[in-house]
C-alpha positions in Angstrom: 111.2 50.5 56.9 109.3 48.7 59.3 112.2 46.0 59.6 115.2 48.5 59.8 113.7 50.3 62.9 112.5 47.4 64.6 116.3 46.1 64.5 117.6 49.6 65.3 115.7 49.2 68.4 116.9 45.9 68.9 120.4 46.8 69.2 119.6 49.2 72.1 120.9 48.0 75.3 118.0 47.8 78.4 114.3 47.6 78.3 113.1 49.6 75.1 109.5 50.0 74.3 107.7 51.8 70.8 104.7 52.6 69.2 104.4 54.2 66.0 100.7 55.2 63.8 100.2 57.2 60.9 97.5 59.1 62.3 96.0 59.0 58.7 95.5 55.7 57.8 95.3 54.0 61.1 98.5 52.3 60.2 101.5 51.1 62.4 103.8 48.8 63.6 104.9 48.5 67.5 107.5 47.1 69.6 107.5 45.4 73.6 104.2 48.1 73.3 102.4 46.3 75.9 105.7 46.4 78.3 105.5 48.5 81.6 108.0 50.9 81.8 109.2 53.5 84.8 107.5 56.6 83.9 109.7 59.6 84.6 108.0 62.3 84.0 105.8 60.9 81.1 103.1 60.8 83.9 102.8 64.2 83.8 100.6 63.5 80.7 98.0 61.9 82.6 98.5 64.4 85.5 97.5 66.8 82.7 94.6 65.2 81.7 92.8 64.9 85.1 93.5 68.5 85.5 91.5 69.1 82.5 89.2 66.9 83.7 88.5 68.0 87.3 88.7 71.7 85.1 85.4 70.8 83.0 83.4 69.6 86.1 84.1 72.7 88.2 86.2 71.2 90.9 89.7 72.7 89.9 90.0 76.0 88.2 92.2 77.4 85.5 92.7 80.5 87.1 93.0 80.1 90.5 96.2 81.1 91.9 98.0 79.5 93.7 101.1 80.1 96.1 104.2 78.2 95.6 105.8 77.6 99.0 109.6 76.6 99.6 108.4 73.7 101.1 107.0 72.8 97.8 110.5 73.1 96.0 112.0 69.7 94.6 115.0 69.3 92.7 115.8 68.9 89.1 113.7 70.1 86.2 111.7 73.1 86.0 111.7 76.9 87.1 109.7 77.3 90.4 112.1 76.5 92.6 114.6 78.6 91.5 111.8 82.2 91.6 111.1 83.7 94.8 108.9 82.2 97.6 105.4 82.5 97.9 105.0 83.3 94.1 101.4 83.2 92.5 100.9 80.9 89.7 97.4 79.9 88.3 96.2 76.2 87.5 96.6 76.6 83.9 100.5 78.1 84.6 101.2 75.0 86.3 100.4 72.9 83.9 101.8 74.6 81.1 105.1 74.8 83.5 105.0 70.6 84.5 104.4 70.1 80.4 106.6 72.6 78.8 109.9 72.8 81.1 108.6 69.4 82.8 108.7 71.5 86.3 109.2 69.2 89.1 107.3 71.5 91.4 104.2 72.3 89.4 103.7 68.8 88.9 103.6 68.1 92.6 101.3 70.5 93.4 99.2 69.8 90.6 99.1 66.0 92.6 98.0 67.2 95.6 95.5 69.4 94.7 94.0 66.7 92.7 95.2 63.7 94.3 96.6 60.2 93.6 93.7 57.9 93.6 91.7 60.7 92.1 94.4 60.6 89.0 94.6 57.3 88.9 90.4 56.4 88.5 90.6 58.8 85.7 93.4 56.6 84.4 91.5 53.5 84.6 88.3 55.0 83.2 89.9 55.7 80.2 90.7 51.9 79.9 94.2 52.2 80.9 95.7 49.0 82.8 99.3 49.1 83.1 99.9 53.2 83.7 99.9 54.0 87.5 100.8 56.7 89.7 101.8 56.0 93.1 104.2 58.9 94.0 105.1 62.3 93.4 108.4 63.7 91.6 111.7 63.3 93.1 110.0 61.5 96.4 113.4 59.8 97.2 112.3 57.5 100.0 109.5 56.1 98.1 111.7 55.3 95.4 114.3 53.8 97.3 111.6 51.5 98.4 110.8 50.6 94.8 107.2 52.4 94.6 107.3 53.9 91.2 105.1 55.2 88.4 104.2 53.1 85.3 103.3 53.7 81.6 103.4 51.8 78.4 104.2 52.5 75.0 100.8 51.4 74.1 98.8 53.1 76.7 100.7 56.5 75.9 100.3 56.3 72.5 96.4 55.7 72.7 96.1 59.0 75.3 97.9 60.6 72.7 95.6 59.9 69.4 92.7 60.6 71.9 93.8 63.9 72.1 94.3 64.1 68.3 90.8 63.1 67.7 89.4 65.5 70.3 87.9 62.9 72.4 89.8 63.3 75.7 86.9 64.8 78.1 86.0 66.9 75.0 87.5 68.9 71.9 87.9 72.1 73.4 90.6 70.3 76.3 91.7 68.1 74.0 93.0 70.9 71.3 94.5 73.2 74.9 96.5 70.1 75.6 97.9 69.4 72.4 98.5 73.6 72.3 100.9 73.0 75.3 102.5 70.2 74.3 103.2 72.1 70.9 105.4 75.2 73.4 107.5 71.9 74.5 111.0 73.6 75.5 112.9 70.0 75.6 113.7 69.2 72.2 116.3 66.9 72.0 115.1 63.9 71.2 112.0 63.2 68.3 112.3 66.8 67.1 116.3 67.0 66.9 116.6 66.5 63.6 112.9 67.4 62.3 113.4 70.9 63.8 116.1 71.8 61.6 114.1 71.0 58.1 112.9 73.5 56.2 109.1 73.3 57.3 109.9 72.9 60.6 107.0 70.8 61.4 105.0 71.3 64.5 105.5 68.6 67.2 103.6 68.0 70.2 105.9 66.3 72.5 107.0 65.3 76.2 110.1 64.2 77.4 111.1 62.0 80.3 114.5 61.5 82.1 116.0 59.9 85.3 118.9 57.4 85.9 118.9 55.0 82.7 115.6 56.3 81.3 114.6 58.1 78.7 111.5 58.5 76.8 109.8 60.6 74.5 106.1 60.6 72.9 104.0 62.7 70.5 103.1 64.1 67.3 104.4 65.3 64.5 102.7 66.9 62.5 103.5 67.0 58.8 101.2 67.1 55.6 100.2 63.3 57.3 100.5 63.9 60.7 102.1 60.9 62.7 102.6 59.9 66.5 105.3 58.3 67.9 106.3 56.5 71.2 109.9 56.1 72.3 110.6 54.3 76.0 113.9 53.1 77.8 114.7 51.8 80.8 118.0 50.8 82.1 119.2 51.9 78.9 122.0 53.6 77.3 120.6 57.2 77.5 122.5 59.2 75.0 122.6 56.0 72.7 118.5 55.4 72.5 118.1 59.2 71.9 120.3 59.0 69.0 117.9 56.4 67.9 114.9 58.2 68.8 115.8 61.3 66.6 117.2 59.1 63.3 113.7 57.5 63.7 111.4 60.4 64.0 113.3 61.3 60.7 113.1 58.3 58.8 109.0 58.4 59.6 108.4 61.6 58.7 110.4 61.3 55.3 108.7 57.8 54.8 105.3 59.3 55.9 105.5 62.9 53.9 107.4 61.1 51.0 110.3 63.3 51.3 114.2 61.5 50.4 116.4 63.7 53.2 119.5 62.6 54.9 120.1 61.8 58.6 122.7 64.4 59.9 123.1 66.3 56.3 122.0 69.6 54.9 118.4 70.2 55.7 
């Protein structure tokens, strides 16, 4: 299995990046892990985590509200721009919002209220080197000027099984995290084909997209429970995600011992 995927992944055009562990037996197999890839809006996983963590020492609170401005409206993904001006939302709705519907918006406001550098020493205290945020969503002049945010395979992955294990800033924020990634609305990708057999395993995913990226990381959880790291840059979009939902399948019938066919009668 190992050997099929790996070539599978091969044959997909651009910078493609994969981690893969049975969450089990500790086993896996990887691919360009180490590689740093343009983020999209996987950051928002580590956005999410320093929320939690500036949540357990007091210095941001679930349920403060919050009023979202029209001057706080960006583009693209979410719902906040689109509801009316001035609307309350509490910490724990924006989070849920930048996770679930990968809101644009929520995620901004989330950044200022805890800031970059503040995000980013949680980031490196949890022993991450290569993931980086240095600007907030849709920010089209920084872009331009090639300032970007950074992940890896690897580095995602590892943030990931900490959650699993209940080890990031403590079980009870570790299983609310994995509860919101659980209500993920984009399911295109890893669950395409998993959310159509018949026990429609749980999956606790995130999705990023911009121009010739696309990405997608979490776990599935079957009778052995898996996770799973897919990241492309300059890549053929619809192409990798193809890829990324034949995979998901193949693990989950290797990992659950299952025989089911890709793109037949679930």
């Amino acid at each position: 299995m190992k050997d099929e995927i790996i070539k599978k992944l091969e044959r997909v055009p651009g910078k493609i990046s994969f981690f893969y562990e049975d969450l089990k037996t500790g086993k896996g197999f990887a691919y360009h892990e180490q590689e740093p890839m343009m983020a999209a809006s996987i950051i928002k996983l580590f956005v999410m985590a320093a929320a939690f963590e500036k949540s357990k020492k007091g210095t941001f609170q679930m349920d403060e509200l919050f009023a979202v401005k029209r001057e706080d409206w960006v583009p693209s993904c979410g719902a906040l721009t689109y509801l009316h001006d001035g609307i309350l939302v509490t910490g724990l709705d924006l989070i849920t919002l930048m996770i679930i519907f990968s809101d644009n918006t929520a995620t901004n406001i989330l950044i200022d209220i805890l800031g970059i550098e503040e995000i980013n020493e949680m980031i490196r205290e949890l022993g991450f080197r290569h993931t980086l945020l240095q600007r907030k969503m849709y920010d089209v002049e920084r872009s331009s000027r090639g300032i970007q945010n950074y992940i890896t395979a690897d580095e995602t992955g590892r943030l990931l099984k900490m959650m699993y294990e209940g080890t990031l800033i403590d079980r009870q924020s570790s299983e609310a995290m994995i509860s919101i990634l659980k209500n993920q609305q984009l399911c295109s990708k890893i669950p395409f084909y998993l959310q159509a057999l018949a026990e429609n395993p749980e999956i606790a995913h995130k999705t990023g997209e911009d121009t010739g990226i696309t990405h997608d990381v979490g776990i599935v959880y079957g009778k052995e429970p898996f996770l799973v790291c897919f990241c492309g840059n300059e890549t053929d979009t619809p192409a990798f995600e193809r890829v990324m939902a034949e995979v998901s399948l193949e693990l989950y019938n290797q990992v659950n011992h299952v025989n089911q066919e890709i793109g037949g009668k679930q």
